[in-house]
PAVEX-533584 format. One line per field, with one value per atom (N, C-alpha, C, O, CB): atom name; x, y, z; residue number from 1; residue in one letter. Coordinates in steps of 0.001 Angstrom, whole numbers, padded with zeros to 6 digits, always signed. Glycine has a CB too. Layout:
# PAVEX-533584
atom = (CA_...)
px = (X_...)
py = (Y_...)
pz = (Z_...)
n = (NUM_...)
res = (A_...)
//
This chain:
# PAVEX-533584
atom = (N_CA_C_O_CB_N_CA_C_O_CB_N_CA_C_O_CB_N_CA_C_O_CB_N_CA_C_O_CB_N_CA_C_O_CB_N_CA_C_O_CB_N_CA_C_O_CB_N_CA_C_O_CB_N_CA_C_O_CB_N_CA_C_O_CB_N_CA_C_O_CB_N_CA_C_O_CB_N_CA_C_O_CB_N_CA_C_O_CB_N_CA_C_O_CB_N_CA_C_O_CB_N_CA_C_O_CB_N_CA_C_O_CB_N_CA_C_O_CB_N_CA_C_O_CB_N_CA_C_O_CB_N_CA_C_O_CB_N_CA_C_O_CB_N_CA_C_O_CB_N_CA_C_O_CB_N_CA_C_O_CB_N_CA_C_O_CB_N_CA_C_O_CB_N_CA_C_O_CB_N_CA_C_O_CB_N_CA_C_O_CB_N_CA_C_O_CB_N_CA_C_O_CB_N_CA_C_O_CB_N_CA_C_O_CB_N_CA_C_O_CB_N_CA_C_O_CB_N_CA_C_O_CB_N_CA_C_O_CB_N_CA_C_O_CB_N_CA_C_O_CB_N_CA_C_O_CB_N_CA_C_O_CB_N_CA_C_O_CB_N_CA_C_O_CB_N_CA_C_O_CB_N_CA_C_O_CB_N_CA_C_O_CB_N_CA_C_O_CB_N_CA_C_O_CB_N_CA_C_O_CB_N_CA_C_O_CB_N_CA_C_O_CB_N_CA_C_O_CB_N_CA_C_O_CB_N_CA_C_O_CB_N_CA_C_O_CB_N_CA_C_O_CB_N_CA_C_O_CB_N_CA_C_O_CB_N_CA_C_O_CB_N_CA_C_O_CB_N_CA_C_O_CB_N_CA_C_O_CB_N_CA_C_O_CB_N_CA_C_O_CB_N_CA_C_O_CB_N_CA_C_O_CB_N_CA_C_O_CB)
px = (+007110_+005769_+005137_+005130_+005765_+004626_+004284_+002887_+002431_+004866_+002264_+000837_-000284_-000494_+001072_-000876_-001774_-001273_-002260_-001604_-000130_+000424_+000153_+000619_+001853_-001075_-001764_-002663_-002997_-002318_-003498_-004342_-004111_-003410_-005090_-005137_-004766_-004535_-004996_-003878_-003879_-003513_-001954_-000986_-003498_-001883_-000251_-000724_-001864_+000520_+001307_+000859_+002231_+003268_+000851_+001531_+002479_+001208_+000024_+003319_+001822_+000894_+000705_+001737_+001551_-000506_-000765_+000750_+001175_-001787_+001485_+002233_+003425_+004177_+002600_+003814_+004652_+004329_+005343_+004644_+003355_+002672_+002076_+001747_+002125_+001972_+001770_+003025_+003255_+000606_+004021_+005383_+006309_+006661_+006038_+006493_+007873_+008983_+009635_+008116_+009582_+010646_+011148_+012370_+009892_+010451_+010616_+010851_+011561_+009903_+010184_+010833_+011837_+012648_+009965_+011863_+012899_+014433_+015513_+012462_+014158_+015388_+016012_+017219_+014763_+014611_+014966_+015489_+016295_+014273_+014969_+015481_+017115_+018155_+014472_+017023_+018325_+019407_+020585_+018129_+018829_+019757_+020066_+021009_+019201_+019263_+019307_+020453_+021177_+018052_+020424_+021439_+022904_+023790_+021268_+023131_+024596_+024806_+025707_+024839_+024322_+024543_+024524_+025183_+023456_+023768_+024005_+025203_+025597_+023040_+025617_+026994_+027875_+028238_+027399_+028251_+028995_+029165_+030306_+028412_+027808_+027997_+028632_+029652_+027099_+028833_+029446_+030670_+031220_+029326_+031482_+032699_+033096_+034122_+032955_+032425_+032449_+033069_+034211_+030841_+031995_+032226_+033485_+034052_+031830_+033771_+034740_+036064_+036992_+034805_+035874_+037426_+037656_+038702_+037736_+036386_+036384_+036395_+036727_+037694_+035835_+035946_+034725_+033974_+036837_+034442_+033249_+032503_+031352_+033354_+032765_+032461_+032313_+031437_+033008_+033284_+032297_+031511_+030399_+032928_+031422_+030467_+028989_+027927_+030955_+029105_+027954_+027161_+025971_+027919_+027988_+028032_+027072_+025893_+029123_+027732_+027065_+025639_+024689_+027984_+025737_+024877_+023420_+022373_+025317_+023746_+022624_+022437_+021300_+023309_+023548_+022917_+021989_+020895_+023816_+022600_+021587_+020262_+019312_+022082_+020069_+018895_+017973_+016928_+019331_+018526_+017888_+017187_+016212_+019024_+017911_+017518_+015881_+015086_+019295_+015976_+014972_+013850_+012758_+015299_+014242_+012802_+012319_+011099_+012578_+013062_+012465_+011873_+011245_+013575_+012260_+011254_+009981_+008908_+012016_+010188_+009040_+007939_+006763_+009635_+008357_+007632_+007129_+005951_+008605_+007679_+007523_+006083_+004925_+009601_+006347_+005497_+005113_+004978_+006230_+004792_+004587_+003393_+003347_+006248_+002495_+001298_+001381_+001821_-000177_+001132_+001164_+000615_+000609_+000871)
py = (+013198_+012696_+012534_+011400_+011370_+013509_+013544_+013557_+014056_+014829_+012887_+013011_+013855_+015021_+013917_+013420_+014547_+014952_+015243_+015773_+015063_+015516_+014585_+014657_+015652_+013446_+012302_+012915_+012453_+010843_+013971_+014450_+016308_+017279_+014236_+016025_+016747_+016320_+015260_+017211_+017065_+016924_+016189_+016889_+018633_+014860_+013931_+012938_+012646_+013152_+012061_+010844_+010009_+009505_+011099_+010190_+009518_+008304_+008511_+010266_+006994_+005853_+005761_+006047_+004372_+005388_+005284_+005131_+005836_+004069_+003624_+003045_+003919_+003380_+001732_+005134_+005959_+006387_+006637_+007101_+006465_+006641_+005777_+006143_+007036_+004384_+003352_+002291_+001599_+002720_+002416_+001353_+002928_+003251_-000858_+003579_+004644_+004301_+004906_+004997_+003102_+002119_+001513_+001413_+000752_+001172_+000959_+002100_+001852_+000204_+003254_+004600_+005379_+005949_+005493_+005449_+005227_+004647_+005219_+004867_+003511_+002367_+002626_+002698_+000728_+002808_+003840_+005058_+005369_+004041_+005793_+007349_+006932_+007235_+009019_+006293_+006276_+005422_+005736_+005303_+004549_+003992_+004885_+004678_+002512_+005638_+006815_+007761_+008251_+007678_+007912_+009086_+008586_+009365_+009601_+007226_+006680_+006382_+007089_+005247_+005661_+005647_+007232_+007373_+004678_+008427_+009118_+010198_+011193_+009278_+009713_+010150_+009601_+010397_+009483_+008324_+007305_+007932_+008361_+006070_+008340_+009535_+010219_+010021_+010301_+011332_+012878_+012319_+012586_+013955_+011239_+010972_+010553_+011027_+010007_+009810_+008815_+010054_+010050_+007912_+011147_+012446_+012915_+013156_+013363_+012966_+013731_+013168_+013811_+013878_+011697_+011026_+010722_+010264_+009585_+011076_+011471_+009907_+009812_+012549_+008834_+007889_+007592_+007151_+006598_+007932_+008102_+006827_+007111_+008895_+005314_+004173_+003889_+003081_+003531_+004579_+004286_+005084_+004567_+004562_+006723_+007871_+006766_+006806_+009836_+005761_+005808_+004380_+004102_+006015_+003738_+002891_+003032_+002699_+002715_+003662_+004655_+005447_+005424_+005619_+006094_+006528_+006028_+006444_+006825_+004775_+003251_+002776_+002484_+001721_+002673_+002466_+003457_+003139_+002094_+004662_+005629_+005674_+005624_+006774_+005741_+005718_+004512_+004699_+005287_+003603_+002416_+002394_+001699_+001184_+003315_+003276_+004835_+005200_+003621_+005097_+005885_+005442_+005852_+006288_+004095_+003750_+003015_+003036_+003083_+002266_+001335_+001930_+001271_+000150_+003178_+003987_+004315_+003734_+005606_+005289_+005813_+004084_+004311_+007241_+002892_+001619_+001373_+001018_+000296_+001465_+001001_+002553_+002216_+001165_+003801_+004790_+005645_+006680_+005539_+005887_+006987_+005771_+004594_+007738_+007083_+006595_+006983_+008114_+007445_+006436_+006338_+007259_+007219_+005433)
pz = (+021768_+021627_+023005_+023484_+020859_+023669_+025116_+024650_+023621_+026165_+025639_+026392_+025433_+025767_+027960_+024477_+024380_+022895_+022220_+025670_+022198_+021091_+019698_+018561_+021445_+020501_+019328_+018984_+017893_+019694_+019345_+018966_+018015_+018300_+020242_+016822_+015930_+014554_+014130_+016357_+013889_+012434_+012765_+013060_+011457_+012678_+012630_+011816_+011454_+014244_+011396_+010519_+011308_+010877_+008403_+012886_+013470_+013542_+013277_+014931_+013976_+013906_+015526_+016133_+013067_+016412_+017660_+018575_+019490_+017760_+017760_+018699_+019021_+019832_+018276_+018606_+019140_+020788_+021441_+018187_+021325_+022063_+023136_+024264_+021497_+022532_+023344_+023564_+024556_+022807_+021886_+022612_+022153_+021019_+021449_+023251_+023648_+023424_+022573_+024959_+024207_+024666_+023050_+022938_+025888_+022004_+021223_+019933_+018959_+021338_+020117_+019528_+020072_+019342_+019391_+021065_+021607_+021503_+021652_+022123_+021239_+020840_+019452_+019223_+020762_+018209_+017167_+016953_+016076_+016753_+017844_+017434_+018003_+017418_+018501_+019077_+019756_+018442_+018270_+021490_+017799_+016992_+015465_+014701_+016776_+015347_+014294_+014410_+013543_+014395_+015936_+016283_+016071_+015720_+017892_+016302_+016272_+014764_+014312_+017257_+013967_+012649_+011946_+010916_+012076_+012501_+012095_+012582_+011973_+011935_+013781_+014372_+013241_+012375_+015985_+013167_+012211_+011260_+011089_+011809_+009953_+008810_+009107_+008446_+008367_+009988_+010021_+009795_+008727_+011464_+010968_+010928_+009449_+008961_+011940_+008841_+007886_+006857_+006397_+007523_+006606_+005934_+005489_+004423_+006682_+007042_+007296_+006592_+006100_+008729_+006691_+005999_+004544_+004082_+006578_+003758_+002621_+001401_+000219_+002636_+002459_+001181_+001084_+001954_+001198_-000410_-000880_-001185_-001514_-001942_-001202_-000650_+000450_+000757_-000883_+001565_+003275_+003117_+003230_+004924_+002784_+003157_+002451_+003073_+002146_+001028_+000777_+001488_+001345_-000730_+002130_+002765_+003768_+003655_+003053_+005013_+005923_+005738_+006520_+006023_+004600_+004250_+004097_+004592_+003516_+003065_+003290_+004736_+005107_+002492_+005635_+006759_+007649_+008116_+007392_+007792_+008124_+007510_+008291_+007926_+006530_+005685_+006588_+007210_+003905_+006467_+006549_+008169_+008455_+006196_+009151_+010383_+010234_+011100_+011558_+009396_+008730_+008469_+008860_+007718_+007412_+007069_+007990_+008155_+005856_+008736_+009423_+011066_+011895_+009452_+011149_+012208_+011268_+011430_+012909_+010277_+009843_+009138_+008853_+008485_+008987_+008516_+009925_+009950_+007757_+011012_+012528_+012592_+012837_+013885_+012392_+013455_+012623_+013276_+014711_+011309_+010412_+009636_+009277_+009412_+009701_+008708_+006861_+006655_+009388_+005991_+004929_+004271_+003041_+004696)
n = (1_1_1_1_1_2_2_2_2_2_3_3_3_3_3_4_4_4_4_4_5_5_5_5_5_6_6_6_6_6_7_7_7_7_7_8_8_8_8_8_9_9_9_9_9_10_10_10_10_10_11_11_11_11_11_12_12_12_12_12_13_13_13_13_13_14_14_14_14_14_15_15_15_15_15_16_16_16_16_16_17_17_17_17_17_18_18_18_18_18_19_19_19_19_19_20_20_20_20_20_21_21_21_21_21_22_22_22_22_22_23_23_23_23_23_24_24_24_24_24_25_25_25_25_25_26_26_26_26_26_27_27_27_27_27_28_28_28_28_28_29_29_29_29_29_30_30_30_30_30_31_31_31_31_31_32_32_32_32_32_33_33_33_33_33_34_34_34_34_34_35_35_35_35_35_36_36_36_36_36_37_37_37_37_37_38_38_38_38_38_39_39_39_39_39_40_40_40_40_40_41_41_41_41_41_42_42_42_42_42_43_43_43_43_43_44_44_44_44_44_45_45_45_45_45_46_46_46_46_46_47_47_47_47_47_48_48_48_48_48_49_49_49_49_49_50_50_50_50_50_51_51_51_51_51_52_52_52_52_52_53_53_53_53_53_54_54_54_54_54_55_55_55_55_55_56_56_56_56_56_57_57_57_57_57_58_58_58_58_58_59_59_59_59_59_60_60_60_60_60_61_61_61_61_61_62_62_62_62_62_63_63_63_63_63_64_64_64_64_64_65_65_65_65_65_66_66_66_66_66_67_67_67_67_67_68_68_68_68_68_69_69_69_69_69_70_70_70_70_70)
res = (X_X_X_X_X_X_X_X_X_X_X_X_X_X_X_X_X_X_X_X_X_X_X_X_X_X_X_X_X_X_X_X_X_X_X_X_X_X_X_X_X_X_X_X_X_X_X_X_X_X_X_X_X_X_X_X_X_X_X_X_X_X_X_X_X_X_X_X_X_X_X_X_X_X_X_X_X_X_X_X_X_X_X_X_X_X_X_X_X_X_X_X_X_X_X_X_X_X_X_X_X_X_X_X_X_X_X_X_X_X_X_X_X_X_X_X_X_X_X_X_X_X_X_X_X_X_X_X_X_X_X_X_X_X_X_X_X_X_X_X_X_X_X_X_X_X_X_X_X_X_X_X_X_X_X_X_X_X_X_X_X_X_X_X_X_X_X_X_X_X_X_X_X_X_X_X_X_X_X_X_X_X_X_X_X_X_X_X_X_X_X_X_X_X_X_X_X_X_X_X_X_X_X_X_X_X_X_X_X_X_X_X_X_X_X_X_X_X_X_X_X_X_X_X_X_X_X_X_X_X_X_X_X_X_X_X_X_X_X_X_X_X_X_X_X_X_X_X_X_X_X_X_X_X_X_X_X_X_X_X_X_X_X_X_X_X_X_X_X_X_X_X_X_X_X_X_X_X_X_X_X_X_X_X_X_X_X_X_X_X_X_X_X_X_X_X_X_X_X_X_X_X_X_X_X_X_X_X_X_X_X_X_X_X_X_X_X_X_X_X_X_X_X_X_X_X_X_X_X_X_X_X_X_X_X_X_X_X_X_X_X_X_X_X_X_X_X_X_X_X)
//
């Protein structure tokens, strides 16, 4: 989300753009819970995989509730 990429057809919300540091902190926490899944996957118990799964999700909505317009 650089400089200039607010303008146009998006349903990103301003503050991607004005708090970074804070999308940022999200995407960054998206990536580890979603590291966590793959492993989770991989060991085949289908109560952690769905476990995990709810948590990933959840680092989902609460970026797109934080920076995605409706």
């Amino acid at each position: 989300f650089m400089a200039g990429t607010e303008k146009g057809d998006t349903k990103a919300r301003a503050a991607i753009w004005s708090d970074g540091a804070k999308f940022k902190a999200a995407s960054e926490k998206f990536q580890a819970e979603a590291a966590k899944l793959a492993q989770v996957a991989r060991a085949g118990d289908m109560a952690a995989l769905k476990a995990q799964f709810n948590a990933t999700a959840g680092t989902c909505k609460a970026c797109h509730d934080d920076f995605r317009e409706k």
